[in-house]
C-alpha positions as CSV (number, residue, x, y, z in Angstrom):
1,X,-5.9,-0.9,-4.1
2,X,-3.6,-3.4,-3.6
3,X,-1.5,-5.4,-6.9
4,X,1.1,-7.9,-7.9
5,X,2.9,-7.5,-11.1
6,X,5.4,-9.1,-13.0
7,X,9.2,-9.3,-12.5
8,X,10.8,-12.0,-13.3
9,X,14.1,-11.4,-11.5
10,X,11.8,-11.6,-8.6
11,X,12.1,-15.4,-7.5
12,X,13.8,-16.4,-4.5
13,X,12.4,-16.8,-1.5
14,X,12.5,-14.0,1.2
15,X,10.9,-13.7,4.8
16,X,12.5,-10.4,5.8
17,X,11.7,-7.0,4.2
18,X,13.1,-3.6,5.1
19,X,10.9,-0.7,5.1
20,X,11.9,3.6,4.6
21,X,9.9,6.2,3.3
22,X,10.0,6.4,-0.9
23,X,12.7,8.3,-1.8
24,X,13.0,10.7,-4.7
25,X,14.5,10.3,-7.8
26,X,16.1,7.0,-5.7
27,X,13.0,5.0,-5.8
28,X,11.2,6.5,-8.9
29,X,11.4,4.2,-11.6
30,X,10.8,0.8,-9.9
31,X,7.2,2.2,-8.4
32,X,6.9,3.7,-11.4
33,X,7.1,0.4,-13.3
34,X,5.3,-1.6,-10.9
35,X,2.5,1.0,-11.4
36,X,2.4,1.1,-15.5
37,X,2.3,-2.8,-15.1
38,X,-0.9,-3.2,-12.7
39,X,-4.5,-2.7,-14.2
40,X,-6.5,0.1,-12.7
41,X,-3.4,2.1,-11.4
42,X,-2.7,5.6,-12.3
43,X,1.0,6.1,-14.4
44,X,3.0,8.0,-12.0
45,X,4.8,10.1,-13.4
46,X,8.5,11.6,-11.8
47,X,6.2,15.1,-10.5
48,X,3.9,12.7,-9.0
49,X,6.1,10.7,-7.0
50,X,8.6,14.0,-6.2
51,X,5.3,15.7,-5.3
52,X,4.3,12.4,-3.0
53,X,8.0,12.3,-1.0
54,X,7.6,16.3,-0.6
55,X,4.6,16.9,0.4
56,X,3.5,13.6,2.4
57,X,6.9,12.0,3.0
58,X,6.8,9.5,5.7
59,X,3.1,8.0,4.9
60,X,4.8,7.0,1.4
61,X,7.2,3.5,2.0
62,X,9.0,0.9,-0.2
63,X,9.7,-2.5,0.8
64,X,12.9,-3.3,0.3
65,X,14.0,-7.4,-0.1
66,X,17.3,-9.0,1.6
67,X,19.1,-8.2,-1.6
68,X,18.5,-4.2,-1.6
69,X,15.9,-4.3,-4.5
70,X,12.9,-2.3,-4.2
71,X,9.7,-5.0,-4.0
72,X,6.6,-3.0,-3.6
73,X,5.4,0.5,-2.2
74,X,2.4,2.2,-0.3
75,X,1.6,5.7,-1.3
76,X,-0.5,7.6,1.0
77,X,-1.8,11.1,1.5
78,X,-3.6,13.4,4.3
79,X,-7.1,13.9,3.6
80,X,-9.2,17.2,4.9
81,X,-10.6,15.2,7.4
82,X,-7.7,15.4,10.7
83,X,-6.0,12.7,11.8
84,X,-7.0,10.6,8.6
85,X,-5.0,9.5,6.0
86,X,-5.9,7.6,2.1
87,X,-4.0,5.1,0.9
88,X,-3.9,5.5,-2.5
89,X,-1.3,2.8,-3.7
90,X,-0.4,-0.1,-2.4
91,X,1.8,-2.0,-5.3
92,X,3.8,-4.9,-4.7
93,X,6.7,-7.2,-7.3
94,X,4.4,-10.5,-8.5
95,X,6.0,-13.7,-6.8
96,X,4.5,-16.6,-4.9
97,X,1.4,-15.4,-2.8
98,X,2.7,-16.0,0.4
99,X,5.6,-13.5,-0.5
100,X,3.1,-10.8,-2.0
101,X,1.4,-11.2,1.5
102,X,4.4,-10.7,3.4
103,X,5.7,-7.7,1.5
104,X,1.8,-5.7,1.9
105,X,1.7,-6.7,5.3
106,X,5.1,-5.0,5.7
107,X,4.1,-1.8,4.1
108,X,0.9,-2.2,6.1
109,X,2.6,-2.5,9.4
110,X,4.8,0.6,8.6
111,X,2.3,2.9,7.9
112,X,1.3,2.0,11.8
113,X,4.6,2.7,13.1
114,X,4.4,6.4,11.3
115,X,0.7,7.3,12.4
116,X,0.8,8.5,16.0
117,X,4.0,10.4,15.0
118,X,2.0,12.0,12.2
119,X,-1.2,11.9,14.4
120,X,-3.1,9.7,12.0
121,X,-5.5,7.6,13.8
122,X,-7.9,6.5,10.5
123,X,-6.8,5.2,6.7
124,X,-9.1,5.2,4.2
125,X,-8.9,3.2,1.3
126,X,-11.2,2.0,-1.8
127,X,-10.7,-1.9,-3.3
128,X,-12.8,-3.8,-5.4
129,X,-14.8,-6.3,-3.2
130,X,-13.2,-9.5,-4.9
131,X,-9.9,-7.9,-4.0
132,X,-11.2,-7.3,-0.7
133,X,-12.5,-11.0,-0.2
134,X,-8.9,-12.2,-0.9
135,X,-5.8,-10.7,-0.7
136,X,-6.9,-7.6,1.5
137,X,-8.6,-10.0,4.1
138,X,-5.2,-11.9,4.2
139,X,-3.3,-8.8,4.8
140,X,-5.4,-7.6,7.1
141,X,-6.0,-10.3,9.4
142,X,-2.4,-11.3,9.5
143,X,-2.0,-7.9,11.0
144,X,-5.0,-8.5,13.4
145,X,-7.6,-5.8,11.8
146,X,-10.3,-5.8,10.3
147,X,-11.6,-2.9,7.9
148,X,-14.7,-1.6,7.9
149,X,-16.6,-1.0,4.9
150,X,-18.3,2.9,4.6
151,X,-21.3,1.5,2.7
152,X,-19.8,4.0,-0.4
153,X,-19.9,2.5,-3.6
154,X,-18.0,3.7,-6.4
155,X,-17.8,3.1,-10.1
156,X,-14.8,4.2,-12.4
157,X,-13.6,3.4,-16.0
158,X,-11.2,0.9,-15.0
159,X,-11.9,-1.6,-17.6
160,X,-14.0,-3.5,-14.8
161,X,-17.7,-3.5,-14.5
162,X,-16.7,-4.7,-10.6
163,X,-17.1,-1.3,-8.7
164,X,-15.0,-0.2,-6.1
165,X,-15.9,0.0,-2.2
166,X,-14.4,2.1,0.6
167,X,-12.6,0.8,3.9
168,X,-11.5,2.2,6.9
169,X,-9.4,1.4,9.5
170,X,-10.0,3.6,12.1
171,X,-7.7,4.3,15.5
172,X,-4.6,2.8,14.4
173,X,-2.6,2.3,16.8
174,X,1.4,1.3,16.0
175,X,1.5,-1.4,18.8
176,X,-1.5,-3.4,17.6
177,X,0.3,-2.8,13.6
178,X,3.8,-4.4,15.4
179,X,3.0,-6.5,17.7
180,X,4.0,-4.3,21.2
């Protein structure tokens, strides 16, 4: 699920983001607040995100703007199934949509330049079809891929009567994620 929310130091203009693996306590409260503030996002709590960065590590990133503030996250994990991975997360600081695009698409790129290293070839993901429709299909095709839906159709208590659909993207491959 991808989000904006609010910040309102958040404002100037930016083309370049940095990307690293989340980093724990470091990194904790900023993802924390950029979760508590986007509807249908689980609170992460300090275990959560400690457990994330130890157990998954390079799979979980923050983008990180030209002024060295944290501006949105991707948290991922290993599912059962090898070589495939769920993105669980995918939060970004509110500012104008261009921006928002740009800082996903970052966070998106970089979890292509960490699969073959981790041998993941597939991520999974669910979004709400309207979320798909728009800011996902930007994302995506800026990137050059195109996720297929699973036909899986999922309901939860999110405060949304819109139900949620699952995605893959299967054999990711780093140079079509970066451009070599």
């Amino acid at each position: 699920m991808v989000s904006k929310t609010n910040r309102s130091t958040f404002s100037q203009e930016k083309t370049d983001f940095r990307v690293r693996e989340l980093r724990f306590p470091d990194d904790s409260k900023l993802v924390s607040e950029i979760a508590e503030r986007t509807a249908g996002f689980t609170k992460l709590s300090p275990y959560v995100i400690w457990m994330m960065v130890e157990t998954q590590g390079p799979i979980c990133r923050v983008a990180i703007d030209q002024r060295g503030s944290l501006c949105g996250y991707v948290l991922a994990f290993r599912t059962s199934n090898p070589g495939e991975a769920f993105v669980w997360q995918l939060g970004v600081q509110k500012d104008t949509l261009a921006i928002v695009i740009s800082i996903a698409s970052a966070l998106v790129r970089s979890l292509g330049e960490v699969a073959e290293s981790n041998n993941i070839s597939t991520f999974k993901f669910t979004a709400q079809p309207k979320r798909m429709r728009t800011l996902l299909k930007r994302i995506f095709s800026k990137l050059g891929l195109r996720p297929e839906p699973t036909n899986k159709l999922f309901e939860f208590a999110t405060g949304s009567l819109e139900a949620e659909s699952e995605f893959l993207i299967k054999a990711v491959r780093p140079h079509k994620l970066y451009g070599k």
